[in-house]
N, C-alpha and C positions, 0 to 999 in steps of 0.2 A: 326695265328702266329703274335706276337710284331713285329709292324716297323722294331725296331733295327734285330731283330731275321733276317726279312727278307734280311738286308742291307748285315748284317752280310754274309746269307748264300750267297748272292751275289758276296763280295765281298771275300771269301773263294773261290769259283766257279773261281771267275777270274785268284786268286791266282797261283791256283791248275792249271788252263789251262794254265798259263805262266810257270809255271814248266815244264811240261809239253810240250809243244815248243820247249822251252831249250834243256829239253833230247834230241829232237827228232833233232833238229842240230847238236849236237855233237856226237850221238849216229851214230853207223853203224848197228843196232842192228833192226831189224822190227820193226814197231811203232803196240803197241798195242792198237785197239779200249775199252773204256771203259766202260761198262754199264750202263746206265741213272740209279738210282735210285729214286725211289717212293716215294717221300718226301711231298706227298699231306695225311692230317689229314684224320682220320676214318669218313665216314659219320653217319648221324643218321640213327638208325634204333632201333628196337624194343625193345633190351638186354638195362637193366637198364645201366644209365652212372652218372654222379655225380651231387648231388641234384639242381635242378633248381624252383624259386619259381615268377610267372608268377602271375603279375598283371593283371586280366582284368575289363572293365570298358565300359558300354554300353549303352545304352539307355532305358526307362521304356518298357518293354516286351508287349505293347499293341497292336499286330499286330499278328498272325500265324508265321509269316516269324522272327519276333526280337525272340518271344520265343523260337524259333527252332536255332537261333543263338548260346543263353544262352545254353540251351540244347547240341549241339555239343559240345560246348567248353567244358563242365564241364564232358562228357562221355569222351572225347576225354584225358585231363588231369586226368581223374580215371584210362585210359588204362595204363599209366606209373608208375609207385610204386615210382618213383625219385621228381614226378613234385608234388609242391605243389600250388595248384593255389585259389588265394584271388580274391575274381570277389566282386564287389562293385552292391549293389540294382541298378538298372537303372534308369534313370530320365531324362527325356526330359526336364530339366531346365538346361539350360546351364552350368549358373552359379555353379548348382550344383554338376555336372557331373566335372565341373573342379576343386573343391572344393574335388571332390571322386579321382581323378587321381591326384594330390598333397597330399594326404594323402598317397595314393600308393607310389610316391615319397619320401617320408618322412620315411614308410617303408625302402627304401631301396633293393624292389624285384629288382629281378635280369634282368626279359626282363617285359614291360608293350604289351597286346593287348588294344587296345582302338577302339572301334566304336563308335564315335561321331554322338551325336543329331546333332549338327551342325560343319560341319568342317573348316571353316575358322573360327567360336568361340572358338575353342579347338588348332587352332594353336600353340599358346604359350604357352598352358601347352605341348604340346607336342613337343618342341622346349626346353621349361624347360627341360623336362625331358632326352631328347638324350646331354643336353650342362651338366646335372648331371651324366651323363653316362652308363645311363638306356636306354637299346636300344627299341625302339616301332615299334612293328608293326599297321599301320592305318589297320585298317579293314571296309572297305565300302567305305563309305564315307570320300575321302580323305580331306588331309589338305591344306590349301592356298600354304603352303612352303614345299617342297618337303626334306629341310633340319629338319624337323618336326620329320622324321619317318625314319627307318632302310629297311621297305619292305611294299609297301604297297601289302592286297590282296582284290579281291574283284571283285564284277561281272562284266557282261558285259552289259550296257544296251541299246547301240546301234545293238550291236550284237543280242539281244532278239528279236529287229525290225526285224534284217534281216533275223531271222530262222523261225520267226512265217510269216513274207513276202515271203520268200521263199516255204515255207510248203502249203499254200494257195495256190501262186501263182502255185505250181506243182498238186493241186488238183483238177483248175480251167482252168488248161491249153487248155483245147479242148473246153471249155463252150465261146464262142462267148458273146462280151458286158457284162464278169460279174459285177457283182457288190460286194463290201466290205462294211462292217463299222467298224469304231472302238469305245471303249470304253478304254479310256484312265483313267490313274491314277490324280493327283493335276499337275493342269496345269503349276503351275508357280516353279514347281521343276524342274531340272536341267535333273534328270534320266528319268521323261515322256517325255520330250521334245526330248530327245536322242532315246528315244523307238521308240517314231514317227517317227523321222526322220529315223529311220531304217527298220521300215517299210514299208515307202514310199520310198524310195531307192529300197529296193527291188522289190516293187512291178514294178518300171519301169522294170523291166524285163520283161516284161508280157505285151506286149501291147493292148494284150483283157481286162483288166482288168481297173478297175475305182474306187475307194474310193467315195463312192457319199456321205457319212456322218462322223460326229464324236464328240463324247461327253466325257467331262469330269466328272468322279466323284471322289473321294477322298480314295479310300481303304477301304471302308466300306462296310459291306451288304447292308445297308439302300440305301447307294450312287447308289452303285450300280443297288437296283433295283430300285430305280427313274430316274435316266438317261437312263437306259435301255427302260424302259416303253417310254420315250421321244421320243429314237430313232424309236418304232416300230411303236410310231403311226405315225412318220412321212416320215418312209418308208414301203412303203407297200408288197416290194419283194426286197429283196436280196440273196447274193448266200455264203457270210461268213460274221462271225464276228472274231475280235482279241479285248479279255478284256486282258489287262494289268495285273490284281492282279485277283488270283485267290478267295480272301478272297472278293470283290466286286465281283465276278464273281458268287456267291451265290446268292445273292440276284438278277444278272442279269437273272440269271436259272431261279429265280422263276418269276418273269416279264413274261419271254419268256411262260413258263410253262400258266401261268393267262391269257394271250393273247391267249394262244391256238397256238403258233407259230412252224411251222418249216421248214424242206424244206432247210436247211442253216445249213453248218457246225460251229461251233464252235472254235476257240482257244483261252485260259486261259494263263496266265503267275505264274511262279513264282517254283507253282510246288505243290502246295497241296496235302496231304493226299486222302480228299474227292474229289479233281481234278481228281484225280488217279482213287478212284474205281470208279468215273462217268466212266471215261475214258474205264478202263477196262470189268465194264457191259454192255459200248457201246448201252446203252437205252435213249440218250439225244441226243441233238443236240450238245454237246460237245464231241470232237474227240480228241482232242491232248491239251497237255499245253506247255509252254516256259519255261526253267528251269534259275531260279536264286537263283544257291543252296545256302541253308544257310549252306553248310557241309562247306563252305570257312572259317568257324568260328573253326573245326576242323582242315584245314589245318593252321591257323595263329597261334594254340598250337602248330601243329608239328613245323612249324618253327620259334616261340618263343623257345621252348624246343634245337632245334639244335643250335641258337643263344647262350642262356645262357652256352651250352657246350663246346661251339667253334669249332663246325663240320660243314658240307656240307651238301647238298642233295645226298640222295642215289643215281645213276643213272646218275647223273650231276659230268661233269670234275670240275668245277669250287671250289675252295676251300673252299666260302661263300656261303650263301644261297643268293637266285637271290634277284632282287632292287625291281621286281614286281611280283605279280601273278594275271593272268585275266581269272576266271574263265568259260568258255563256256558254251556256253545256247542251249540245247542239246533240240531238238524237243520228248516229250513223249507221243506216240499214243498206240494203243493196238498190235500193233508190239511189243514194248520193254517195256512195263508199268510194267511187271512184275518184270522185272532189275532194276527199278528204286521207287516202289514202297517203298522199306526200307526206304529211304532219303527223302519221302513226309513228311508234318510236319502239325500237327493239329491246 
């Protein structure tokens, strides 16, 4: 609803209640309660509503996890018959990613999502674009200015520490003096350093327990199993591991596998496909992964889509859709793999 709309219905509300008053002073008449009426807009839901055309704009798909981004978004925006959605090639050049969301601008779509290579590089286009009055959703990786963006959504990666810490730490509970490692993602990122720290957080829960090593590799197979190989030969028993990305966590298998190793659970991050049916055939030493869904890229449709219509969330009192969304990093063992299986991504 416009400013003024709302001033307006405000200052009719007060009108109406001094009227009101009045009667009820000179009146000898019972005062009648009046009914609150429902003056909150329809939320979003499924039944087509009026056409919206959603920009998005994201990084080159070189990862399992970005292509499954892409992937949501573009299933997600086919479910609606209203939404038409322009998604720009992705590119890990800055430069050029802001060159692709100023075109978007220039368009004139009606809400942009953007997942930035880099987010405090993409600030000011995405400052451009809310002061041209294209509403943005940041998707991940947010932006330096919070005036950037309309909603940010996006994972948790502290959170992923403390479910994959938690989950160990409840499997190792009774084991006297365990021992951990981990295999972490690119050190000098922001979201490894958050992972770690949440997993070391949690594991103080757990005073049998001890982290005795830890390695970085970069999201890759290869990374993965050359830091792995590192770790084994330079411990010769422990009781878990936590890899970070499930896409390095491949090439960690195979390591593990070539050593001849096991005896030691397993946990994966992220949420893979091939995570999963390991997971499910329960024939490795990987047991569970940490989910950082990429369906977030599905939910930033729906509420670009409610944006552009000017609705709510279903569910939610609130008239606008929320400032944030932080998606939770759900522990997936062979308990529940089978629930969560759809949402794994290749």
């Amino acid at each position: 609803m416009p400013e003024t709309s709302r001033r307006g219905l405000l200052f009719g509300t007060a009108a109406i209640s001094a009227g009101a008053f009045l009667t009820a002073c000179t009146s000898n008449e019972p005062e009648k309660k009046e009914t609150a009426t429902n003056t909150q807009p329809a939320a979003a839901d499924d039944k087509p509503g009026s056409p919206v055309t959603i920009g998005f704009a994201g990084p080159q798909a070189d990862h399992g996890w970005l292509n499954a981004i892409n992937e949501n978004a573009k299933s997600r925006a086919a479910k609606y018959s209203e939404v038409t959605l322009d998604i720009t090639e992705g590119s890990n050049d800055t430069a050029a990613q802001i060159g692709q969301v100023e075109t978007l601008i220039n368009k004139k779509v009606d809400v942009l999502v953007i997942l930035p290579a880099d987010g405090k590089a993409l600030t000011q286009v995405g400052l451009k674009a809310m002061r041209a009055g294209i509403p943005v959703i940041n998707l991940d990786r947010i932006f330096a200015d919070p005036q950037a963006y309309r909603c940010w959504v996006g994972g948790d990666n502290y959170g992923m520490g403390v479910s994959a810490g938690n989950y160990i730490g409840e499997k190792l509970r009774d084991k006297p003096n365990a021992k951990v490692i981990e295999l972490a993602g690119i050190d000098n990122l922001e979201l490894t350093q958050q992972r770690t720290q949440g997993f070391d957080d949690a594991l103080k829960n757990f005073p049998n327990i001890k982290k005795v090593a830890r390695q970085a590799a970069d999201f890759t197979v290869e990374s993965g199993q050359a830091k792995m190989a590192q770790l084994l030969q330079a411990q010769p028993s422990f009781d878990a591991l936590w890899n970070h990305d499930d896409d390095q966590g491949v090439g960690a298998l195979r390591a593990i596998q070539q050593a001849g190793r096991d005896g030691f659970l397993m946990v994966g991050g992220a949420g893979a496909k091939a995570a999963m049916d390991a997971i499910k055939a329960d024939n490795s030493v990987l047991k569970a992964t940490v989910l950082y869904p990429p369906t977030m890229a599905a939910s930033a449709i729906d509420l670009a889509r409610a944006l552009g219509q000017a609705k709510g969330v279903s569910g939610l009192a609130e008239l606008e859709i929320p400032a944030s969304l932080t998606c939770y990093s759900a522990v997936v063992d062979k308990e529940n793999v089978d629930q969560y299986l759809p949402t794994g991504f290749s």
